[in-house]
C-alpha positions as CSV (number, residue, x, y, z in Angstrom):
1,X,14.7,239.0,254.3
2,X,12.3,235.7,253.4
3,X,9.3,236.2,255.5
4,X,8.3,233.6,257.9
5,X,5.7,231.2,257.2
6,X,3.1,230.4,258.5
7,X,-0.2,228.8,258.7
8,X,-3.2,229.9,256.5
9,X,-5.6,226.4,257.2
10,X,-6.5,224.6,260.5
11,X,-7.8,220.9,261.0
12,X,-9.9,221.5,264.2
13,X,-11.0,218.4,264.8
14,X,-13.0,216.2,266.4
15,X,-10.9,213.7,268.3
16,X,-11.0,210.4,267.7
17,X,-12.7,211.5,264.3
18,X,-9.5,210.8,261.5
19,X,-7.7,214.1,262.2
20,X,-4.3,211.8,262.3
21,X,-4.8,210.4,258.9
22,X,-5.9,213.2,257.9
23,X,-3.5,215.2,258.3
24,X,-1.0,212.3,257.1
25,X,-2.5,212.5,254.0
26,X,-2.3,216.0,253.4
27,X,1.4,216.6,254.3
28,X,2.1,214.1,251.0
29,X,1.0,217.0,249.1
30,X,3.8,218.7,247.4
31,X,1.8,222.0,247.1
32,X,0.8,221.5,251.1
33,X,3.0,221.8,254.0
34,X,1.9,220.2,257.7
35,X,3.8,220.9,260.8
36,X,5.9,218.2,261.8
37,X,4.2,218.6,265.0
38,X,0.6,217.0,265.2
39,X,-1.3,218.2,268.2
40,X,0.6,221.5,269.0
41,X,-2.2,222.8,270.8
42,X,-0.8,226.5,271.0
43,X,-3.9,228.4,270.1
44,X,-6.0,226.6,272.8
45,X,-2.7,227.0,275.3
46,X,-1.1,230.1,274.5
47,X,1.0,231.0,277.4
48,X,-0.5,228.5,279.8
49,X,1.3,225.7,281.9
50,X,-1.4,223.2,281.4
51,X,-1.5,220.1,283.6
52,X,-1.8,217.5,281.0
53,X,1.6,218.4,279.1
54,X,2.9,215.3,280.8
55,X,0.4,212.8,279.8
56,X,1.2,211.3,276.4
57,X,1.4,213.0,273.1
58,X,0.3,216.4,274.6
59,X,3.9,216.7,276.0
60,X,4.6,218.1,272.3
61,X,2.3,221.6,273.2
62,X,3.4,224.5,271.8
63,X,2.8,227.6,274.3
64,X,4.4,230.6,273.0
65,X,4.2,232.1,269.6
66,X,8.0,232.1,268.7
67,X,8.3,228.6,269.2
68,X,5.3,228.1,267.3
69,X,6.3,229.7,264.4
70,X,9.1,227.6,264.5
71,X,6.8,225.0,263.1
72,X,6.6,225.9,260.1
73,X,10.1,227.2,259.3
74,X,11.1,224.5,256.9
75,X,8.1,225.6,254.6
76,X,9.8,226.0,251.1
77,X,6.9,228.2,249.6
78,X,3.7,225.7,249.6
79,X,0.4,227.5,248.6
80,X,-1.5,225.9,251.9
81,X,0.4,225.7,255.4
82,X,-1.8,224.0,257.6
83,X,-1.5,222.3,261.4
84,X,-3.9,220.0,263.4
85,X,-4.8,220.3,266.9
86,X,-8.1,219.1,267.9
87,X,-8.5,220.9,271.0
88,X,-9.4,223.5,269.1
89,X,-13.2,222.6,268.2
90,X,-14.1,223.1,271.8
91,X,-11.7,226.2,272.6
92,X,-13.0,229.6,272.4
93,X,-9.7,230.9,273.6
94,X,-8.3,229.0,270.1
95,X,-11.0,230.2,268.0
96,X,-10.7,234.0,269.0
97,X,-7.0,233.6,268.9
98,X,-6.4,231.9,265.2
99,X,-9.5,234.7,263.8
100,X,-7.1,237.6,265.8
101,X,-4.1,236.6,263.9
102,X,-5.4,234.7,260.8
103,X,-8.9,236.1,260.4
104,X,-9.0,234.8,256.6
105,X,-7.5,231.2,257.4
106,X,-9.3,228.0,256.5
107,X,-11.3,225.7,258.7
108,X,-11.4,222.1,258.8
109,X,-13.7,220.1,261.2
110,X,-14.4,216.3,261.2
111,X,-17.4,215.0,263.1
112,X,-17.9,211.8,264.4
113,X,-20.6,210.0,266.2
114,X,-20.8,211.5,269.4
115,X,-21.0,208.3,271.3
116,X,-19.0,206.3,268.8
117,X,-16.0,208.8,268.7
118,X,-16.4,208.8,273.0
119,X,-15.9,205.1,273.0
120,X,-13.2,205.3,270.7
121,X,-11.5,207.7,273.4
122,X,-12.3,205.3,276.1
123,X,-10.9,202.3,274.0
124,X,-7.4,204.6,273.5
125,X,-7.2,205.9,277.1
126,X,-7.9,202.3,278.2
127,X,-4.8,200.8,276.0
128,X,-2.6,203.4,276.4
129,X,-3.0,202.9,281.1
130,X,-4.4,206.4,281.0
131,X,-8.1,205.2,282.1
132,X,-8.8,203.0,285.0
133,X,-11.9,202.5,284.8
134,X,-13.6,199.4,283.1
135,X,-17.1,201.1,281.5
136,X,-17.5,204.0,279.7
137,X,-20.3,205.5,281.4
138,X,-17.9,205.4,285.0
139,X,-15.2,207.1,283.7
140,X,-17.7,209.8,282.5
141,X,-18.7,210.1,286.1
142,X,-14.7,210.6,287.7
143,X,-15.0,213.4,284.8
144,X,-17.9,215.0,286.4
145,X,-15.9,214.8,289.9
146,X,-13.1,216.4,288.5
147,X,-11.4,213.2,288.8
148,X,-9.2,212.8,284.8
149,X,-7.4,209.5,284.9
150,X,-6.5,210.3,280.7
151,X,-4.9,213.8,282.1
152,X,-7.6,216.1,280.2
153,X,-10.6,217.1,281.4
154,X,-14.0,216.4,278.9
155,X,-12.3,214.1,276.7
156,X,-15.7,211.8,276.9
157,X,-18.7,213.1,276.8
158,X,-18.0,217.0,276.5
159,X,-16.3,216.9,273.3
160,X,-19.3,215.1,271.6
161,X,-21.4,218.3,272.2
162,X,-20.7,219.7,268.8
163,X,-23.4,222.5,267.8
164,X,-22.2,225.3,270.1
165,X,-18.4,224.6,269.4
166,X,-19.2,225.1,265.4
167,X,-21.3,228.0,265.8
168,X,-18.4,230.1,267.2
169,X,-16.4,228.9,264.1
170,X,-19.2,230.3,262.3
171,X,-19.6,233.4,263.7
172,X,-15.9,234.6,263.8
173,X,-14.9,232.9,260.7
174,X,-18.5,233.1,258.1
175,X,-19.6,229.6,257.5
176,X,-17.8,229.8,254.1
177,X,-14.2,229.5,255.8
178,X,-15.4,226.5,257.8
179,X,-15.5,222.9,256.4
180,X,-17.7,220.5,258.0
181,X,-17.1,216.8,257.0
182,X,-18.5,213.8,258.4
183,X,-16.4,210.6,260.0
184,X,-18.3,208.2,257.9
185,X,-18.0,209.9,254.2
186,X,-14.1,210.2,255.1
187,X,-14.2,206.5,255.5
188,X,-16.0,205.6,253.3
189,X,-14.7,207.7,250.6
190,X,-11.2,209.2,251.5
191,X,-10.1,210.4,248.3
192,X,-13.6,212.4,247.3
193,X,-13.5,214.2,250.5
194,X,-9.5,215.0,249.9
195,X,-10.5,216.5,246.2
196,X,-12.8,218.6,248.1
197,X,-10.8,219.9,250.5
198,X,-7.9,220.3,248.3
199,X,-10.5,222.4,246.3
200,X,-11.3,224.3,249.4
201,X,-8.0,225.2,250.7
202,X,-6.3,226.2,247.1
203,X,-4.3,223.1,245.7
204,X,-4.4,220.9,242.9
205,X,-5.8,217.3,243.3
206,X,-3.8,214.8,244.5
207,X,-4.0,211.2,245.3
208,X,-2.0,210.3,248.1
209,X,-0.7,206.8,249.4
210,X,-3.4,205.9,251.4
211,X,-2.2,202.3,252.5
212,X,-0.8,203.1,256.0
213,X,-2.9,202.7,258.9
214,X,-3.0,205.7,261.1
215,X,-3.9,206.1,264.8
216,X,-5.5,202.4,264.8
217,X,-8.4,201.9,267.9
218,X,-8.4,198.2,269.9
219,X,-6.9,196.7,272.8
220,X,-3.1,195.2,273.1
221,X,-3.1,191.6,273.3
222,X,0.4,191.1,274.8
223,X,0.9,193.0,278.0
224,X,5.0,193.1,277.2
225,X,4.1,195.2,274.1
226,X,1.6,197.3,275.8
227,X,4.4,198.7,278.8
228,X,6.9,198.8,275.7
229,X,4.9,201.4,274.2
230,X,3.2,203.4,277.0
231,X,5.1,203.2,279.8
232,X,8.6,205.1,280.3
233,X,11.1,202.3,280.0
234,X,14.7,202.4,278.3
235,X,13.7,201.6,274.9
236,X,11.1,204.5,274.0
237,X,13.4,206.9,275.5
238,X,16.3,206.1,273.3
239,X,13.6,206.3,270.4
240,X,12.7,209.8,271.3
241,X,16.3,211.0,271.6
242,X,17.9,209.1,268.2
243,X,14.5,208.8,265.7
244,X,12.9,211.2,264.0
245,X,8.8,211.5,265.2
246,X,7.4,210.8,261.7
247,X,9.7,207.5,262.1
248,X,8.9,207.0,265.9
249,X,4.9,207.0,265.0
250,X,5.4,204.7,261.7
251,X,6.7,202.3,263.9
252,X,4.5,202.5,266.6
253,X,2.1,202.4,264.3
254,X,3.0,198.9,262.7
255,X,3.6,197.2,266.1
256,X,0.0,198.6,267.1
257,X,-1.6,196.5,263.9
258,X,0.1,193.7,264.6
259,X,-0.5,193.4,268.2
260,X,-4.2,194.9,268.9
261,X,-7.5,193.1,268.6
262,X,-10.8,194.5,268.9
263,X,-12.2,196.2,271.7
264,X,-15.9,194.8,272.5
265,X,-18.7,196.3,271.5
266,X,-20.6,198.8,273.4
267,X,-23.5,197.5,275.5
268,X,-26.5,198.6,274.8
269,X,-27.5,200.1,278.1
270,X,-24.5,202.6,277.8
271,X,-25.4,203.5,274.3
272,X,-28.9,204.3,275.1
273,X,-28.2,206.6,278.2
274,X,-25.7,208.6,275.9
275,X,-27.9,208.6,273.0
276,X,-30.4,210.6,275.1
277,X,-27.7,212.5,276.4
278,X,-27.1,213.6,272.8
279,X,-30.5,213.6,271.2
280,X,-30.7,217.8,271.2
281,X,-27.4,218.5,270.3
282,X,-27.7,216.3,267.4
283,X,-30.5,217.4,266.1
284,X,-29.5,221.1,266.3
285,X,-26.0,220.0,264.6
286,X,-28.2,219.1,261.6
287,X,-29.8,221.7,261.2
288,X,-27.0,224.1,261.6
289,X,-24.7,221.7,259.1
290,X,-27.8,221.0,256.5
291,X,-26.7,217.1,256.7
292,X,-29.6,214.6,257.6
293,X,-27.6,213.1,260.9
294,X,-30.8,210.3,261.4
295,X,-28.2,207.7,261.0
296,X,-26.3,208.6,264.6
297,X,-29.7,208.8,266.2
298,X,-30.1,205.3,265.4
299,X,-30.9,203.1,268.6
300,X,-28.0,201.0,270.1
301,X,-26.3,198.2,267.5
């Protein structure tokens, strides 16, 4: 009997921090195999009816463990099987439960910012009519109220917090099972960080096509294109039922670059009050990471 598959490397995250591409880029590998599924979720949701399932792309959670292994079924012997679900930085409940079953697995975490990568959020949640609120800084307030126009609960400020979320990471896992990368370096320099991380995880190197967009941030310009792709309507639900995701998302993906423009910049009032907000956490991440992090104290742009 073949055994089944599955995974031996996680990508925990951050949002907003180039988990998508990411993850895109790795699943060209022909010694690496992704789930088809991005955002599955299971280890933070095992057995759990969460209330978001209907908002978005969190309708694709996985919540039991034979439908999750089902994943990964089309895995034809790869040396790394890997999945991405960034709820899991934050989730004790996913770090306990991937160390219970896969206690030697690999670790991949991508930090961002913290008040960069919560704008970002905003910016999506704003775009997609999941956020109706105008600033930043009152949507973090509904938050605090229990109030969650995106559907999740912390997706602002909470999942900036970093330090804490790694240490339990590093105390299941050993800090040598857990990869820490950096937003910037990944943009700056995708292909150094991928020869790394192939290193980590147990593949050759590999240099894969990088020219596709993924996940692009901004605002849509045309209001008929915005409602076409995040709003139910006749023409996304035919999508789902006769495309293949990997085609849906390349799709979406090209009408997102042509259509969105730039979201404005952050004032600096809101910066500020989140920089302070951050200030300890940062400076304990630093520490903790041995990366010198002065460059996200810097005061607002």
């Amino acid at each position: 009997m073949t055994a089944i598959a599955k995974p031996n490397f996680f990508i925990l995250g951050a949002a907003k921090a180039g988990t998508t591409a990411l993850a895109a880029y790795l699943s060209q590998h022909p010694q690496i195999y992704m789930s088809p599924v991005k955002e599955p979720h299971f280890f933070a949701l095992e057995n759990e009816n969460p209330a978001f399932l209907d908002s978005g792309d969190a309708a694709r959670a996985v919540t039991n463990w034979e439908n999750y292994l089902k994943l990964f079924v089309e895995s034809r012997g790869e040396k790394a099987i890997g999945e991405a679900s960034t709820t899991y930085l934050h989730s004790e409940k996913a770090a306990k439960g991937i160390y219970d079953r896969f206690p030697n697995a690999r670790l991949i975490v991508i930090l961002r910012q913290p008040i960069e990568r919560a704008y970002s959020a905003f910016v999506m949640y704003r775009r997609e009519s999941r956020e109706e609120n105008e600033k930043l800084l009152d949507a973090i307030d509904y938050e605090h109220l229990g109030k969650h126009y995106a559907g999740e609960s912390g997706v602002y400020l909470a999942r900036g917090y970093y330090s804490q979320a790694l240490m339990t990471y590093f105390d299941l896992f050993g800090r040598d099972n857990v990869k820490v990368y950096l937003y910037e370096e990944f943009r700056k320099q995708p292909q150094a960080m991928l020869d790394d991380l192939h290193s980590f995880i147990g593949v050759d190197q590999f240099q894969p096509d990088m020219s596709m967009a993924h996940n692009v941030g901004g605002l849509h310009k045309s209001q008929t294109l915005k409602t076409l792709l995040t709003r139910p309507n006749p023409v996304r639900f035919l999508a789902r039922r006769m495309l293949p995701e990997a085609l849906r998302i390349g799709v979406r993906e090209r009408i997102k670059r042509f259509d969105l423009q730039k979201a404005p910049e952050m004032d600096a009032v809101t910066w500020s009050i989140l920089l302070e907000k951050y200030r300890g956490d940062i400076v304990t991440l630093q520490d903790l990471i041995q990366q010198d992090l002065a460059h996200w104290l810097r005061p607002a742009p």
